[in-house]
Each structure stands twice: as C-alpha cells, then as structure tokens.
C-alpha positions as CSV (number, residue, x, y, z in Angstrom):
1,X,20.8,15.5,6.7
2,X,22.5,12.8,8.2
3,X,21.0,13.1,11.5
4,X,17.4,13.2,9.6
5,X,18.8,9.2,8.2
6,X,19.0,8.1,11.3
7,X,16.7,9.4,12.9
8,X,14.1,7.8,10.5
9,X,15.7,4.8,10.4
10,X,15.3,4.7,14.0
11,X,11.7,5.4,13.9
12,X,11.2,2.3,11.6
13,X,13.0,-0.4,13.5
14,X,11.1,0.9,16.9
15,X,7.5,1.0,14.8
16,X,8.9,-2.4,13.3
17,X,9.2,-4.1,16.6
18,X,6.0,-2.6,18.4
19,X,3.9,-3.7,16.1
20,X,5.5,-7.1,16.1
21,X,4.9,-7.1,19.7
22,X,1.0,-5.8,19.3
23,X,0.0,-10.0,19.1
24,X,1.1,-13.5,20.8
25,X,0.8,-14.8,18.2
26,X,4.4,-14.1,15.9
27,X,3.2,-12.6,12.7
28,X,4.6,-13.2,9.0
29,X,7.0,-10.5,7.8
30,X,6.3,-8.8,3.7
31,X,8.9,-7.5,2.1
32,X,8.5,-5.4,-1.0
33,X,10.3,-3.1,-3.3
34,X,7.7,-0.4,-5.2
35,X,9.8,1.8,-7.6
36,X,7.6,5.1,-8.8
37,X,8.9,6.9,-11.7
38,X,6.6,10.7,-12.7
39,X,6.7,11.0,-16.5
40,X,5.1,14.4,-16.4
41,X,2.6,16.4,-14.3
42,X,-0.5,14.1,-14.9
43,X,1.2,10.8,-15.6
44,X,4.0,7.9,-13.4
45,X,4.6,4.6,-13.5
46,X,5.8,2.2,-10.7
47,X,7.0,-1.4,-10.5
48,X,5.9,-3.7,-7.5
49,X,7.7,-6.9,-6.3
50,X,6.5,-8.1,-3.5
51,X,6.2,-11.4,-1.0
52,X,2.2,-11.0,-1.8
53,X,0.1,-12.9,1.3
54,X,-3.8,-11.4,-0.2
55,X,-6.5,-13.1,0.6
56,X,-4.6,-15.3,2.6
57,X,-2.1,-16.9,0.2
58,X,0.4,-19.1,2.0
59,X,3.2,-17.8,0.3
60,X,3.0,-15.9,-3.6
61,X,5.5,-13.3,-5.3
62,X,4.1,-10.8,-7.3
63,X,5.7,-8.8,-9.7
64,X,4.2,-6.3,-12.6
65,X,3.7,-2.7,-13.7
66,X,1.4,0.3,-13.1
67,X,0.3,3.4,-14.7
68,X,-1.4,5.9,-13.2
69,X,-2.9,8.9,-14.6
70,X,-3.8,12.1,-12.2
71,X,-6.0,15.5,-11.5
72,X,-3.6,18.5,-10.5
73,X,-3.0,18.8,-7.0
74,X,-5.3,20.6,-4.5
75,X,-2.9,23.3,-2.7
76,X,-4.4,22.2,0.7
77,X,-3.6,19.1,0.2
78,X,-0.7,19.8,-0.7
79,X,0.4,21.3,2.7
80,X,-1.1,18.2,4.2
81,X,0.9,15.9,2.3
82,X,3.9,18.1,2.1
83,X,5.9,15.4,3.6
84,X,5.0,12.4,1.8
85,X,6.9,11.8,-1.0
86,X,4.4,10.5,-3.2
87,X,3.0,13.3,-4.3
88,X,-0.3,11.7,-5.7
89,X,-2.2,11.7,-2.1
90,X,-2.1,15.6,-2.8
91,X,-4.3,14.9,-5.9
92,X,-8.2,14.4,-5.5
93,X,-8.3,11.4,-7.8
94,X,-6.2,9.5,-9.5
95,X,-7.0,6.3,-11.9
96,X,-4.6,3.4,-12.8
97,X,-4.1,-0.1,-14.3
98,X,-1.6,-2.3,-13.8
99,X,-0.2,-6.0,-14.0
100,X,0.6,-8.7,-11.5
101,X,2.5,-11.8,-12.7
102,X,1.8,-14.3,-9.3
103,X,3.7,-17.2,-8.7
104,X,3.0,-19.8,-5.8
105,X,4.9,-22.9,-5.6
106,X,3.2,-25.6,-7.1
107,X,0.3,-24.1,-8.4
108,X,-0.2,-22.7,-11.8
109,X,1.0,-18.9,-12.4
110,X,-1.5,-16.0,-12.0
111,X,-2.2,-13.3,-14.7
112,X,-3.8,-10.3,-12.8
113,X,-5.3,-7.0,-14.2
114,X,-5.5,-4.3,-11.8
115,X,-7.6,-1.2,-12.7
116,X,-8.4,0.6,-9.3
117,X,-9.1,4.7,-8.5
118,X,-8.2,6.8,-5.3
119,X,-9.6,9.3,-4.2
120,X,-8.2,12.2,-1.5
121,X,-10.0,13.9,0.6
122,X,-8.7,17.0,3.3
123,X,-9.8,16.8,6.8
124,X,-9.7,19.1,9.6
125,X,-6.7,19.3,11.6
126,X,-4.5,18.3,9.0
127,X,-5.9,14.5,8.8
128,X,-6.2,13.1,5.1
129,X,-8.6,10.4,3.8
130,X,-7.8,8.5,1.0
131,X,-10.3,6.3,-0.2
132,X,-9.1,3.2,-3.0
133,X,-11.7,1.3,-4.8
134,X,-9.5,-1.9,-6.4
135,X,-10.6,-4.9,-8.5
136,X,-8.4,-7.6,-8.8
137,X,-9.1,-9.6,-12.0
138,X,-7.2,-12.8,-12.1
139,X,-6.5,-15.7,-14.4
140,X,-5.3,-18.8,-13.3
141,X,-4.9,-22.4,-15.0
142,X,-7.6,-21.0,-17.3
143,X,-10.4,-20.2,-14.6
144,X,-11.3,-16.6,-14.4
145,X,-12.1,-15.1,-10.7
146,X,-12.6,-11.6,-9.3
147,X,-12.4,-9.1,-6.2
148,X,-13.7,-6.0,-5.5
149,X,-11.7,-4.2,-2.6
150,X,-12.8,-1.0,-1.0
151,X,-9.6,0.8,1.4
152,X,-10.3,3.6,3.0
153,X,-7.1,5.5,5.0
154,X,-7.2,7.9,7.5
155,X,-3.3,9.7,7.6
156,X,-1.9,12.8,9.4
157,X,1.9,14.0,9.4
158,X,3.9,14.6,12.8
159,X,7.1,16.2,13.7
160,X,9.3,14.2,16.0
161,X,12.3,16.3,16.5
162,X,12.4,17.8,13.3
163,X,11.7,15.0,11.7
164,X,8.4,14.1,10.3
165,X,6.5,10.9,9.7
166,X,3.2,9.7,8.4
167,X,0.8,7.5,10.6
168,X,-2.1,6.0,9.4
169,X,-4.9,3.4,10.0
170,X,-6.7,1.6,7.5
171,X,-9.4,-0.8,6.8
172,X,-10.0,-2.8,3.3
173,X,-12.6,-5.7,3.2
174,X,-13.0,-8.1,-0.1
175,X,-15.4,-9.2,-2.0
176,X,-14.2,-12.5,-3.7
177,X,-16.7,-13.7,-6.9
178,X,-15.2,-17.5,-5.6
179,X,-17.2,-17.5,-2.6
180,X,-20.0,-14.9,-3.5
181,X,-19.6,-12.5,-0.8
182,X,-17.7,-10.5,1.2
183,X,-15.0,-13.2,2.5
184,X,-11.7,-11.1,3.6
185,X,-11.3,-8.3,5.5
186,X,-7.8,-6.3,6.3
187,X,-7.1,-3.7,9.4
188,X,-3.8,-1.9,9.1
189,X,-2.0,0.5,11.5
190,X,1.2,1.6,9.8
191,X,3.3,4.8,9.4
192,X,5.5,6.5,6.3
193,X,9.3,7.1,6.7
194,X,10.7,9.4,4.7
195,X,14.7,9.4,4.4
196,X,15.8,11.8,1.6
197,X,14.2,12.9,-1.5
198,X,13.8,9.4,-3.2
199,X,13.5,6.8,-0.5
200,X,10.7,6.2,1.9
201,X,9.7,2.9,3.8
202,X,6.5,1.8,4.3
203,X,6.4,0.0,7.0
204,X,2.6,-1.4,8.3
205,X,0.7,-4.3,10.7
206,X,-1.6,-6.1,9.3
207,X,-4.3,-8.2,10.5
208,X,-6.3,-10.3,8.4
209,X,-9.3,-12.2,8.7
210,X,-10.5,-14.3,5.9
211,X,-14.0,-16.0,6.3
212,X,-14.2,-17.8,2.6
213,X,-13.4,-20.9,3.8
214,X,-14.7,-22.5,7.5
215,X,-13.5,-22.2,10.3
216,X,-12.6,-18.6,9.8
217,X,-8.7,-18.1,9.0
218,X,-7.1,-15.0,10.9
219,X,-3.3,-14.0,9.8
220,X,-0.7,-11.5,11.2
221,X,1.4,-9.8,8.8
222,X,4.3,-7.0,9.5
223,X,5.3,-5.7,6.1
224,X,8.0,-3.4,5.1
225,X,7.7,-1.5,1.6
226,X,10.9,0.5,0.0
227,X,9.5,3.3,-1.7
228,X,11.4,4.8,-4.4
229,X,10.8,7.7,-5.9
230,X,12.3,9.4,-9.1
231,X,11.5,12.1,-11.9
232,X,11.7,11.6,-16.0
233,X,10.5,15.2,-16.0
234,X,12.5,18.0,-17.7
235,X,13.4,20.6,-15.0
C-alpha cells in the first residue's frame, strides 16, 4: 500500500511539472478541495472550494454545494472506470444542481446556480467519453447573466507498475449571454491519481482562450484538485 502512495504521488509531481513546462509562457496554478459524500445508490453530495479563474477571472474563490442524482451503473463501464474513484463516470447519466458563492476582490459577490447533466459513454479499447452539458446562472450586484458550457472528455485507465492512473483530454467552449456568443473556449490535458480508497488528485493543464473582449485574451492554468471521497451508506 505504501509503495502504491508513493508511487502516485510521484506520478503527480512529474505530470505537475511537465505540464508546467508544456508553455513559455509560466501558467497560473488552481488549487481546489472537492469533498464527495454517496448518501445511497442513486444519490451524493460534494462541496467545492476552489481558487476559480472561469472565463478568465483574475482572481475569484468559489465555494458551494452539489447534489447529484444517478442511473445505476452500466457493468462495462464499470470495468472501465474500475479505478476511478468516483464512481459516477460508471453511470450513463447523471443530473445535478448546485451552488457557487463567488467572491473577487473589490467587486460585488456572485450568487451562482448550477444545474448541469453528464452523460457516459463506453468506447472501444477501454476509452470512456463523458460528455457535460453545464449552465452557469449567475447574479451579481443585481444583474442577471448566463453560460451555457458543453465538455466533452475522452479518458482511459493505465497501469504503470501496478499502479493505475487516469489520463484524459478535454475540450469545453462557452457561450456567455454578456457577449452573445460563443466567447471562451477551454482545452485540458490532465490525469487522475488515485492514492487509497478516499483520496484522489486531480491534477490538469489548462489553456484558455477567451474572445469576449478584443484583443483576444489567452490564459495558462495548472490546477490541482483533492478529491475526497466518502460513504453515508449502511454496509
């Protein structure tokens, strides 16, 4: 067990500082802290806080709730996802809302609704797709604005020594009711780190390019997510 700690430890500060070194240009690091809890077979919650750059916010903390509601699990996907410990990628669709409370400094606070549904899809030779449809709805100083954000995730597990790892790539673009159109667009390359039976880090590059305002404003972001996962359930 210990040697499986370290070894995925290992794995995240080497993924860490290669995709640090994928651009010249030094890209900002995101921290965040999600802690999932299942309440039974169809229902979990989780609490994000998080160092929240979206959209190309200059600097924003985001904290807030989520509850998500799920299908039962496909058994092929299950196989696929055996690794990952969040078992909801092995479901075909899964709905949720949450809240975001956002604070920026020196700007009035953010109220944020955050309904979004995922679903998963199995792919030949053990590849998942996961595909998120999100709308952020946002209040702020009394104005009401909108996105609509479409991810789609392309995932497969590998086995490095025993131990086994998630990458994935990913692509999300915006469209943001402020400007009218489609005004943001994320790429992500990233992998999942499992270390036990609760903890797993998410750990992903991110580049952004945001095309609301002109000229064009492109942003670098390495961010590191804590996963933790727990059980209410009766066993």
């Amino acid at each position: 067990m210990k040697g499986a700690y370290s070894l995925g430890l290992a794995l995240v500060v080497i993924f860490l500082g290669a995709c640090t070194s994928l651009r010249a240009q030094s890209p900002e690091f995101v921290p965040e802290i999600d802690t999932n809890v299942t309440l039974n077979s169809y229902m979990r919650t989780y609490l994000v806080t998080k160092d929240d750059r979206d959209a190309g916010a200059t600097s924003q903390f985001s904290v807030g709730p989520s509850l998500q509601f799920y299908l039962k699990p496909l058994i092929r996907m299950k196989r696929i996802a055996a690794f990952d410990l969040d078992d909801a990628v092995a479901r075909p669709l899964v709905v949720e809302d949450g809240y975001r409370y956002l604070i920026s400094p020196g700007e009035p606070s953010t109220q944020r609704m955050q309904p979004m549904a995922t679903s998963h899809f199995p792919l030949r030779a053990g590849f998942l797709a996961s595909d998120r449809n999100r709308a952020d709805l946002d209040w702020k100083g009394g104005v009401f604005t909108w996105r609509y954000r479409n991810k789609l995730t392309i995932q497969r597990t590998l086995d490095v020594g025993g131990y086994h790892f998630i990458p994935y790539v990913a692509a999300e673009p915006y469209y943001t009711s402020q400007y009218r159109k489609w005004s943001t667009t994320d790429l992500y390359i990233g992998g999942l780190f499992p270390v036990g039976k609760h903890v797993q880090f998410n750990c992903y590059y991110d580049h952004e390019n945001n095309t609301g305002k002109s000229p064009n404003q492109p942003k670098n972001y390495v961010d590191l997510a804590l996963q933790l996962y727990f059980s209410a359930k009766k066993k």
